[in-house]
Each structure stands twice: as C-alpha cells, then as structure tokens.
Backbone and ligand atoms as CSV (ligand in chain L), in Angstrom:
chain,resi,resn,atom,element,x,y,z
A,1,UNK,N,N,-12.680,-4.220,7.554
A,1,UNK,CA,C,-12.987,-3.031,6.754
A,1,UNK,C,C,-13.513,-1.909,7.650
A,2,UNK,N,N,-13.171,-0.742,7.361
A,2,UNK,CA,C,-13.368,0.334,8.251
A,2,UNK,C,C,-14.062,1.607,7.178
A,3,UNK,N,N,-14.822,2.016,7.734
A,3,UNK,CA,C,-15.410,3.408,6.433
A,3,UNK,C,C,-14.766,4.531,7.274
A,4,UNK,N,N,-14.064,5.043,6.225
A,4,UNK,CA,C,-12.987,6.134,6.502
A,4,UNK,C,C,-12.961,6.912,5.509
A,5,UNK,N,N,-12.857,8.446,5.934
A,5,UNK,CA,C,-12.468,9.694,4.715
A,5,UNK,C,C,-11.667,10.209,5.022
A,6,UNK,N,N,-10.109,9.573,4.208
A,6,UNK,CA,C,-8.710,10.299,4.429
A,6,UNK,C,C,-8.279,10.814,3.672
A,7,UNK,N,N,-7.129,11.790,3.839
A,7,UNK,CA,C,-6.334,12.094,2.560
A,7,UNK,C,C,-5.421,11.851,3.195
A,8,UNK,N,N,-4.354,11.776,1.974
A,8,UNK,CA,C,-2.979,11.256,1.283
A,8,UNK,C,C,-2.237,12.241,0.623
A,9,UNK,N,N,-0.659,12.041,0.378
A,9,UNK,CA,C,-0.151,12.591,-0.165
A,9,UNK,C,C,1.545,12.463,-0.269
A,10,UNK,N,N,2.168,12.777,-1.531
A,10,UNK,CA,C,3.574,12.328,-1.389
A,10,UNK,C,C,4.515,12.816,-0.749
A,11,UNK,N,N,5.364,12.760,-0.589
A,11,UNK,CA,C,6.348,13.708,-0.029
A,11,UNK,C,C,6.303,15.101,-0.870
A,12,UNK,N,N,6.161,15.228,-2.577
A,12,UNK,CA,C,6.763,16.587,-2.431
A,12,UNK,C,C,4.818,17.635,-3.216
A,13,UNK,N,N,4.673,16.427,-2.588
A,13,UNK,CA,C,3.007,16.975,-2.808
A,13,UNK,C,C,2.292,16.724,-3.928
A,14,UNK,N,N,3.476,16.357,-5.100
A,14,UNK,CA,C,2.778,16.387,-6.585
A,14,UNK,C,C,1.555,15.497,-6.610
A,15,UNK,N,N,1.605,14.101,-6.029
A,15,UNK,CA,C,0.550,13.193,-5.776
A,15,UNK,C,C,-0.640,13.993,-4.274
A,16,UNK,N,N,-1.714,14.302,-4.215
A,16,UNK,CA,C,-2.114,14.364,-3.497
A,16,UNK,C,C,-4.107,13.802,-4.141
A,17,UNK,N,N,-4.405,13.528,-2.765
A,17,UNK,CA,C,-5.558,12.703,-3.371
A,17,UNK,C,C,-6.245,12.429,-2.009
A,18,UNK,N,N,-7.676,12.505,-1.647
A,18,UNK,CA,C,-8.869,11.384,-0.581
A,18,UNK,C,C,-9.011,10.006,-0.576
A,19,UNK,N,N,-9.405,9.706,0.252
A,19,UNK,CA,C,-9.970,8.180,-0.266
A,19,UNK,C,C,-11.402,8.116,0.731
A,20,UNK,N,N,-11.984,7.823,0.327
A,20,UNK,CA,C,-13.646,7.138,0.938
A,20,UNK,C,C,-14.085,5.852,1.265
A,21,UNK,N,N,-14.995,5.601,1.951
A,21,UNK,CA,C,-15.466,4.280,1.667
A,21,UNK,C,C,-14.770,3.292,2.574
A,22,UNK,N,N,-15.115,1.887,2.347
A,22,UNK,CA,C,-14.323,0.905,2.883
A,22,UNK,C,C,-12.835,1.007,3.123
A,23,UNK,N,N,-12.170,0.482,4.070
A,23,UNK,CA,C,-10.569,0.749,4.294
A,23,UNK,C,C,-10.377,-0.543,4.665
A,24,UNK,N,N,-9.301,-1.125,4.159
A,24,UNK,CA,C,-8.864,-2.738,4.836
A,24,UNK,C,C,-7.998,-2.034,5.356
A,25,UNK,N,N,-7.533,-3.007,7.064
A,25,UNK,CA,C,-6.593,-2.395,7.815
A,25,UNK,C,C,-5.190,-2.909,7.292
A,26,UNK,N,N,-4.341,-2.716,7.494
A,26,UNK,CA,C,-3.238,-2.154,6.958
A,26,UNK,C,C,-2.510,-4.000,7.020
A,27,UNK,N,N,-1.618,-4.436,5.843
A,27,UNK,CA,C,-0.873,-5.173,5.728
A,27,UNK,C,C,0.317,-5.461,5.533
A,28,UNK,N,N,1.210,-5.866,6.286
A,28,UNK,CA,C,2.842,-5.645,5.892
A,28,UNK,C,C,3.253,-6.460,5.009
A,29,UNK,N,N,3.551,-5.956,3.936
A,29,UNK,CA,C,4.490,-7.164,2.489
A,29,UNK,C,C,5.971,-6.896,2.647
A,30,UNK,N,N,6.151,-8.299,3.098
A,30,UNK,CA,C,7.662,-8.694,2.846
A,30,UNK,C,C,8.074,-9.254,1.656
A,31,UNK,N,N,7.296,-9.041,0.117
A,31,UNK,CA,C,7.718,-10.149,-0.655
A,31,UNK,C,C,8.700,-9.105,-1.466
A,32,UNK,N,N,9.435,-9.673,-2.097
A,32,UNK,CA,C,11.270,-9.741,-2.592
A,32,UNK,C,C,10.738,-8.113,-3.273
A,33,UNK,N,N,9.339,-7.880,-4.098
A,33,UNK,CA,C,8.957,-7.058,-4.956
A,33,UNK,C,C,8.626,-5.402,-3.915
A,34,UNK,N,N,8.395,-5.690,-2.840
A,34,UNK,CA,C,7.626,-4.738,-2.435
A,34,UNK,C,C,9.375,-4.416,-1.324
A,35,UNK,N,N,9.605,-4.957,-1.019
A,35,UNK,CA,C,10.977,-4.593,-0.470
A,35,UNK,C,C,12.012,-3.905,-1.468
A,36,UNK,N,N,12.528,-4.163,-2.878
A,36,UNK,CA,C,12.923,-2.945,-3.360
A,36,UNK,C,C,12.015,-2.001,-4.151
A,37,UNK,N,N,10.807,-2.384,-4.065
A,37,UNK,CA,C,10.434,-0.880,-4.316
A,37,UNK,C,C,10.197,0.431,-3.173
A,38,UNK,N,N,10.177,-0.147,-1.879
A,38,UNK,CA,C,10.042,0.863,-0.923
A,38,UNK,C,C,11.228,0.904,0.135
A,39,UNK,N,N,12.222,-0.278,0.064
A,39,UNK,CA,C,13.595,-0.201,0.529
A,39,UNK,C,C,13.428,-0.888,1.904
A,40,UNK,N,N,12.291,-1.317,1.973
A,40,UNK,CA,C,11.719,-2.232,3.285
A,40,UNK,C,C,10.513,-2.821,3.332
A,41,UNK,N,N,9.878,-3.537,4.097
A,41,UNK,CA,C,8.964,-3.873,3.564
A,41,UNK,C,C,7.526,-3.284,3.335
A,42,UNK,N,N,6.737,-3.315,2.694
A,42,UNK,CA,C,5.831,-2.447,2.614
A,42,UNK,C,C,4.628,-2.394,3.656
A,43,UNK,N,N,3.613,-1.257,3.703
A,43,UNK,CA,C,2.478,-1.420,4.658
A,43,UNK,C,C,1.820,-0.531,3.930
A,44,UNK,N,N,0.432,-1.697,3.359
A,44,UNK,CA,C,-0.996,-1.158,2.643
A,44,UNK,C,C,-1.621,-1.229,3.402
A,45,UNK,N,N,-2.938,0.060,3.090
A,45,UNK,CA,C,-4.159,-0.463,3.507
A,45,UNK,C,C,-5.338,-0.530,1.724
A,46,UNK,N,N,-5.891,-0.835,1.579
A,46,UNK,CA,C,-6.648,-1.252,0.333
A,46,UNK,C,C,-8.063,-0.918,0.173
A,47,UNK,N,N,-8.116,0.082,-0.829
A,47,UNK,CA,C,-9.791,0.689,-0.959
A,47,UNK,C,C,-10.123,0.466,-2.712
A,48,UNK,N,N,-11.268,0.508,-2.834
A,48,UNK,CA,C,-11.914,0.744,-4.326
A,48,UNK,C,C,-11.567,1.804,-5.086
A,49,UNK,N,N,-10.901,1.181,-5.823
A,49,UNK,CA,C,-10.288,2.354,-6.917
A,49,UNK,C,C,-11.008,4.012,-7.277
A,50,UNK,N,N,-12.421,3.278,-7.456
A,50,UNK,CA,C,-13.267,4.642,-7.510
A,50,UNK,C,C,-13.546,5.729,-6.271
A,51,UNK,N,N,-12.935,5.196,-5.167
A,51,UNK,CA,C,-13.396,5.976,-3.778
A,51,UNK,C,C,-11.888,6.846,-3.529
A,52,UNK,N,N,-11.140,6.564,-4.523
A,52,UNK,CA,C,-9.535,7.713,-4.398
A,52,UNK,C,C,-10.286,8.599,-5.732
A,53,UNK,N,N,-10.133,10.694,-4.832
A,53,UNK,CA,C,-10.656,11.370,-5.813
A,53,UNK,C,C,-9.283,11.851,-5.877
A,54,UNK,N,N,-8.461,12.336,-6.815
A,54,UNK,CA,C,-7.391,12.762,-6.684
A,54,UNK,C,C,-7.603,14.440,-6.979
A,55,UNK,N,N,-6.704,14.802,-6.130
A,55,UNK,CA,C,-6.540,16.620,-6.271
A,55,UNK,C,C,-5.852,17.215,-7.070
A,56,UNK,N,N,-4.183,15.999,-7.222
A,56,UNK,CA,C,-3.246,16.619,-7.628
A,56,UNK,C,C,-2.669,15.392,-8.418
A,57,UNK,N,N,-2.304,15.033,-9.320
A,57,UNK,CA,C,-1.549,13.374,-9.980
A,57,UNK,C,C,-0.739,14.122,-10.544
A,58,UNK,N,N,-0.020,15.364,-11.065
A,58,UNK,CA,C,0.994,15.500,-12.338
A,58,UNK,C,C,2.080,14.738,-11.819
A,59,UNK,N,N,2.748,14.351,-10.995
A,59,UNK,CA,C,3.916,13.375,-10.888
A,59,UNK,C,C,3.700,11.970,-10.856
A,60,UNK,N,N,2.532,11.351,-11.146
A,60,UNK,CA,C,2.024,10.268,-10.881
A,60,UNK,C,C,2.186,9.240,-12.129
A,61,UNK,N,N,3.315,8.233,-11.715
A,61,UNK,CA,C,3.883,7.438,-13.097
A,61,UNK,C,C,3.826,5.692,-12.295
A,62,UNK,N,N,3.672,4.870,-13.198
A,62,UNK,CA,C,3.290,3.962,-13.547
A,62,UNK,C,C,4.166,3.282,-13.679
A,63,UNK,N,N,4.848,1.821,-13.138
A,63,UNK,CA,C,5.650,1.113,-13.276
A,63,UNK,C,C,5.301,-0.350,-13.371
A,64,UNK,N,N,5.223,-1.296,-14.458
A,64,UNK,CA,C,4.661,-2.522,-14.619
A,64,UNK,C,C,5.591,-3.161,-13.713
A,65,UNK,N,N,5.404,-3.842,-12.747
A,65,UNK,CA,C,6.244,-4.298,-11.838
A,65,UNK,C,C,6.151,-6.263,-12.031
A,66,UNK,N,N,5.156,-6.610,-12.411
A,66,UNK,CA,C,5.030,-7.850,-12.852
A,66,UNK,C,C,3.833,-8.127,-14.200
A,67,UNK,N,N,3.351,-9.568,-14.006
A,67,UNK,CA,C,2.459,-9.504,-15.239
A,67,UNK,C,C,1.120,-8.655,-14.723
A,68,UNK,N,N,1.337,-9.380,-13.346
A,68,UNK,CA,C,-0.112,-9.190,-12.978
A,68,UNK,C,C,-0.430,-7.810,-12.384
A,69,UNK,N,N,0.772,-7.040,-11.614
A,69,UNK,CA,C,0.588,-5.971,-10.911
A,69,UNK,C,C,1.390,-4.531,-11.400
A,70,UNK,N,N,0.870,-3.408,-11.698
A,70,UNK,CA,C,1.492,-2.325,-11.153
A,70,UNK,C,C,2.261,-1.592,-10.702
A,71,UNK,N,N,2.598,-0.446,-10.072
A,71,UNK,CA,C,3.075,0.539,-9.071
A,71,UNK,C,C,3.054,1.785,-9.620
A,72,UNK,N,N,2.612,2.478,-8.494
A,72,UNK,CA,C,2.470,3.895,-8.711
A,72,UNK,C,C,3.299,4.651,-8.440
A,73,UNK,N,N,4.417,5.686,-8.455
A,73,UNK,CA,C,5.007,6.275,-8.097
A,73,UNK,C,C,5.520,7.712,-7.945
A,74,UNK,N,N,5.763,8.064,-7.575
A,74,UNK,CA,C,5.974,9.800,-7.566
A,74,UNK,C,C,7.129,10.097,-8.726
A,75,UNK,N,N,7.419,10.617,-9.367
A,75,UNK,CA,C,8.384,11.042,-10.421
A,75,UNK,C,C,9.129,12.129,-10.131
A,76,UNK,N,N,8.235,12.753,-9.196
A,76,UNK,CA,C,9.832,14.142,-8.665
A,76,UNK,C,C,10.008,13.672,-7.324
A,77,UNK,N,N,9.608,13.251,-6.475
A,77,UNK,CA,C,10.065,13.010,-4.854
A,77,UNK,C,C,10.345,11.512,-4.694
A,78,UNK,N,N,9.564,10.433,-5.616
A,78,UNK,CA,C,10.567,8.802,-5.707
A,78,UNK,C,C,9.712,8.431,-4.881
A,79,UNK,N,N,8.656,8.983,-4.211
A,79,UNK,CA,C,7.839,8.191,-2.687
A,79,UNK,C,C,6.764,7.413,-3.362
A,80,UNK,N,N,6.851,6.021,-2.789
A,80,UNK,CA,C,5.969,4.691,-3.490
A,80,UNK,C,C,5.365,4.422,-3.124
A,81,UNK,N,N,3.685,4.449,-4.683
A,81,UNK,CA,C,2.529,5.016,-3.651
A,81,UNK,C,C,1.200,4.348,-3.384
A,82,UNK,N,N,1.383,3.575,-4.489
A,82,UNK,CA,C,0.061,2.844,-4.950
A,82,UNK,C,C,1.143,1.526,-5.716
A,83,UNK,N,N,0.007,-0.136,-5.311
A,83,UNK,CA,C,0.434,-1.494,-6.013
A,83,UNK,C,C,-1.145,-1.735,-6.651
A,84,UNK,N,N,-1.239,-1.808,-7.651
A,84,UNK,CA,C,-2.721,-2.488,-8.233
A,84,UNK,C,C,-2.291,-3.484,-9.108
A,85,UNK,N,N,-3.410,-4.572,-8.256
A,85,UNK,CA,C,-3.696,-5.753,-9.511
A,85,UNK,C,C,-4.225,-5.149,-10.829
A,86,UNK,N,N,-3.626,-5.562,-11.845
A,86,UNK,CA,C,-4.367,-5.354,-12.854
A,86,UNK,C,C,-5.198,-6.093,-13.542
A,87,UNK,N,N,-6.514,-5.267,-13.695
A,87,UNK,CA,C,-8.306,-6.011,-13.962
A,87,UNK,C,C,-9.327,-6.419,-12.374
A,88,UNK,N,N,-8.212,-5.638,-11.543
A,88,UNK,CA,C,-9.100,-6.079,-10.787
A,88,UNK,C,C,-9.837,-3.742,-9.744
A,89,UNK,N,N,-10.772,-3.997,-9.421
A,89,UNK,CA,C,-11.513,-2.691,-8.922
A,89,UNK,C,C,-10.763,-2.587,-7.491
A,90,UNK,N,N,-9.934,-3.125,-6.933
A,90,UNK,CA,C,-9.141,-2.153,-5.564
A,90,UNK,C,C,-7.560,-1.829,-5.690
A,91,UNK,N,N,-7.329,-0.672,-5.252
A,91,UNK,CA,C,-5.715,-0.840,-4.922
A,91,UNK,C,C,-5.344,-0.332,-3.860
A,92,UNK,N,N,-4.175,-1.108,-3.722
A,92,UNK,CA,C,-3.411,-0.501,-2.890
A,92,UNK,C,C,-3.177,0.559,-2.451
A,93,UNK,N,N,-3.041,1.282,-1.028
A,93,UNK,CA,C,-2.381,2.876,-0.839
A,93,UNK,C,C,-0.992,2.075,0.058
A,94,UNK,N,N,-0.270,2.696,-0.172
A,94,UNK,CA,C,0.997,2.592,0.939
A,94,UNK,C,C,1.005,3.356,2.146
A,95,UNK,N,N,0.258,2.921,3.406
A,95,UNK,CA,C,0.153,3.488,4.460
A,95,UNK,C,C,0.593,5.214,5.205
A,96,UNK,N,N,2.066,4.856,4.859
A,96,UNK,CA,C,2.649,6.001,4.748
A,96,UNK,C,C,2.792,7.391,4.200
A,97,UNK,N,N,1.256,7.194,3.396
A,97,UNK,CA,C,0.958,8.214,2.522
A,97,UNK,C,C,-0.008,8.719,3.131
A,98,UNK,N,N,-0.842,8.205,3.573
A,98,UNK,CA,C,-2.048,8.872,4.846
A,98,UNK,C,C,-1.778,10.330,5.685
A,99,UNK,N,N,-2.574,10.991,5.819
A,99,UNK,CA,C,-2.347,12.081,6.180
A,99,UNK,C,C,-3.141,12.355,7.567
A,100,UNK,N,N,-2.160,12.202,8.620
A,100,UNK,CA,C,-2.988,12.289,10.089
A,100,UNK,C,C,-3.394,11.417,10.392
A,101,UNK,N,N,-4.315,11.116,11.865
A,101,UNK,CA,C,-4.370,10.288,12.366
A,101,UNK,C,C,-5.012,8.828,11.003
A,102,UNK,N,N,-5.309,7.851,10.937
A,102,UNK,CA,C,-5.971,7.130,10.146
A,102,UNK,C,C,-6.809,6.075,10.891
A,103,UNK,N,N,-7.033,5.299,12.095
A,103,UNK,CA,C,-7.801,4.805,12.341
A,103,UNK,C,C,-7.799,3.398,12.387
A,104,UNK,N,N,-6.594,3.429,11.183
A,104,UNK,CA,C,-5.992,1.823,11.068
A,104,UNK,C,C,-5.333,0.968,11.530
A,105,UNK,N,N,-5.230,-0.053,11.898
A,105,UNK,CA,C,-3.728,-0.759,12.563
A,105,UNK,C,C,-3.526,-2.008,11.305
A,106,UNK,N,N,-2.666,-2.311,12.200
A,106,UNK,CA,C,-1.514,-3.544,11.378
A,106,UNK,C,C,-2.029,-5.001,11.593
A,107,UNK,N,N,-2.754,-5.426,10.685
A,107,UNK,CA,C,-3.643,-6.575,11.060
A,107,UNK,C,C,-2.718,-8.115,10.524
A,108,UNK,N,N,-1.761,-7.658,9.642
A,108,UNK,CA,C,-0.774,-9.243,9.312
A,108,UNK,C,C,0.314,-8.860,8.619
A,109,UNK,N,N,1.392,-9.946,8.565
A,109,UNK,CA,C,1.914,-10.235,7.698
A,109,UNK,C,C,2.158,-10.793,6.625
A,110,UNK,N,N,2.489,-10.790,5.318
A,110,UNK,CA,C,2.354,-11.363,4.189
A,110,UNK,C,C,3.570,-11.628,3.335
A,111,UNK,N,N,3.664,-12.951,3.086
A,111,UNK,CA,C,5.096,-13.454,2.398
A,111,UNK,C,C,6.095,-13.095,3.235
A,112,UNK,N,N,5.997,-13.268,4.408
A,112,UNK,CA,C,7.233,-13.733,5.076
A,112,UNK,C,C,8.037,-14.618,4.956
A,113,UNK,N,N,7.916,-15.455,3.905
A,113,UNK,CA,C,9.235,-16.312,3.337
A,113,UNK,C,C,10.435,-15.441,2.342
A,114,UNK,N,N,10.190,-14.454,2.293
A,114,UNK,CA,C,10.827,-13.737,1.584
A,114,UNK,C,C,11.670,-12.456,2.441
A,115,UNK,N,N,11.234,-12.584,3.484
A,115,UNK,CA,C,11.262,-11.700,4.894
A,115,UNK,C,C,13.288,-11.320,4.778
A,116,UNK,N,N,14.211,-10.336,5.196
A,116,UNK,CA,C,15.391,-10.638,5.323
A,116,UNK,C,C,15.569,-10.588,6.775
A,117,UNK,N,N,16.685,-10.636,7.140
A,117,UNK,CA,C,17.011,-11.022,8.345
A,117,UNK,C,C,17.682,-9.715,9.325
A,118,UNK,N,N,17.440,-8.614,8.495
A,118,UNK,CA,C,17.631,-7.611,9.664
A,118,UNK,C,C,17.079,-6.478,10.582
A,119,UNK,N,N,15.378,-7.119,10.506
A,119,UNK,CA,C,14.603,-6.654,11.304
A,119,UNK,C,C,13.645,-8.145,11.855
A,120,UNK,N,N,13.335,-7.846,12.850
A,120,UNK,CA,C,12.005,-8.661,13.358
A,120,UNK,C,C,10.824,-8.191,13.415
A,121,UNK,N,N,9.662,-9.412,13.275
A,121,UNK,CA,C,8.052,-9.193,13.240
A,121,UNK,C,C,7.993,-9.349,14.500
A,122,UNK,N,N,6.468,-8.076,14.274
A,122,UNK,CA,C,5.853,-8.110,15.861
A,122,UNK,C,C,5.174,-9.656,16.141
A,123,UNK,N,N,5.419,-10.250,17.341
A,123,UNK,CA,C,4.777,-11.140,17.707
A,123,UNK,C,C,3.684,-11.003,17.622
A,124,UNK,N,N,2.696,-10.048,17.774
A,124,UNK,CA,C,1.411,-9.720,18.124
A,124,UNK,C,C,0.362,-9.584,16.660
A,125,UNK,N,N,1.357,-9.651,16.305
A,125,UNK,CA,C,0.552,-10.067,14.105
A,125,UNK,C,C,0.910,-10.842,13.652
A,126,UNK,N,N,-0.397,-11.242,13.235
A,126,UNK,CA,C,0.059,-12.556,12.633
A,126,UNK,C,C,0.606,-12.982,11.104
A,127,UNK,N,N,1.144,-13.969,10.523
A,127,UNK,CA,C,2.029,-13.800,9.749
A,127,UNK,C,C,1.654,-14.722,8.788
A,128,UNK,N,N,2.041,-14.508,7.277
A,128,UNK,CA,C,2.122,-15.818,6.624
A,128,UNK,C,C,2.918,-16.066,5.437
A,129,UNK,N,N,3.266,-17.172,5.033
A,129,UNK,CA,C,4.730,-17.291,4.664
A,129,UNK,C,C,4.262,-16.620,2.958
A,130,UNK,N,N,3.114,-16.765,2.396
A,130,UNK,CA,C,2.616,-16.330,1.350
A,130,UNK,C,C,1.254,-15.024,1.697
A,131,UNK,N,N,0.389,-15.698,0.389
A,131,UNK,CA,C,-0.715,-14.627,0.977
A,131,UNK,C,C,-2.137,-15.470,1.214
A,132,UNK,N,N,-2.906,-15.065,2.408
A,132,UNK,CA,C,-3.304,-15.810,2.809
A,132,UNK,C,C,-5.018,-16.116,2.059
A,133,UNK,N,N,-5.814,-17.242,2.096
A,133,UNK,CA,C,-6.822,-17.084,1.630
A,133,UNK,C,C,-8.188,-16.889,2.612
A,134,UNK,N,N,-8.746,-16.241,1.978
A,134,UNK,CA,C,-9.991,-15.425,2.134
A,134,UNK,C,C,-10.126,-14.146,3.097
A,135,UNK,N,N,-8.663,-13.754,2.969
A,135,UNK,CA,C,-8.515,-12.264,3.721
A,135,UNK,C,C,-9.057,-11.234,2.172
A,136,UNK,N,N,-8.911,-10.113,2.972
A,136,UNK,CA,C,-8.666,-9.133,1.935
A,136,UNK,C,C,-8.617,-8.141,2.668
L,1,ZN,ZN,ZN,6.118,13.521,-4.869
C-alpha cells in the first residue's frame, strides 16, 4: 500500500476524478472477464471507495458483469474504468486511467489459468493461476 494523491481520467474526459489515501500496487487480471472487457488483460491498482472524489461522472455507466462484481465504464469514449465487488468498501481503478507519473509498479499476476497464448508474463512477477490469499 502506498499513500498517494492522483488523478484519473477517461479518454474523452467525461469520467474524470482524484483518488487519496492508500494505493495497492497495481495487479494484472488475466481472468476470461477482465480480458473482454478491456480487450487484454487488465491492470488495477485498488483504493477505498470513499478516497475517489469525482470532478466529472456524466458518462459514467454501470455494467453488472457477474453476481458478485460490477464495471464501470465510459459511455461516450468505451474506456474501462472501474471493477467493484459488490458490498464490499474498495474498488478497483484500471491503471491506465492514472494521470502522470503514479508511483506504482506491477506487483503480480492473477488467474493466469485463463491467460491466452499470445502474449507472455514478465518473469520478474509473480503469478497465480487464481487469486491469491491474503494479498490485497
Ligand atoms: Zn470517456
């Protein structure tokens, strides 16, 4: 966890928003869900819901993606932005939404059993075929 004050924002700006507070460093999801929603695999980093102040949300739509989870998405630019458990106080940011330097690196992989076969993981992170316990 890292205490960081960043902002974010979508491609066509409609989403724009800070975040405060604690920062988990950034995680790559390979699972089947997070690969078509971002067309590869994804990279979060994860803060307390209450520490994102948002500036700007009018494009900001909501996609039940399973029972348990979420997605946030942009509605005029399509850029995918936010995964939240639902009932639980953190979510997801999608890395790529960060604005400038961030401070973060790439600390694992997650559900790499679901991984496809036309890119490779960095050796240098570590990996796991699901999600692992007592990270966060
Ligand atoms: Zn947008």
């Amino acid at each position: 966890m890292k205490k960081l004050s960043l902002k974010a924002s979508c491609l066509c700006r409609g989403v724009n928003f800070t975040t405060k507070g604690n920062h988990r460093d950034v995680q790559n999801c390979h699972c089947i869900q997070c690969m078509k929603t971002h067309g590869h695999h994804a990279a979060y980093t994860n803060v307390e819901e209450q520490n994102i102040k948002f500036i700007k949300k009018s494009t900001l739509k909501w996609f039940r993606s399973s029972k348990r989870a979420k997605r946030g998405f942009c509605s005029k630019c399509g850029a995918s932005i936010f995964f939240k458990v639902i009932g639980t106080k953190n979510i997801s940011i999608a890395a790529g939404m960060l604005d400038g330097a961030t401070k973060l690196k790439t600390i694992m992989n997650i559900f790499t059993k679901d991984k496809l076969d036309y890119y490779k993981l960095n050796k240098d992170v570590k990996r796991f075929n699901f999600y692992p316990k007592k990270t966060n």
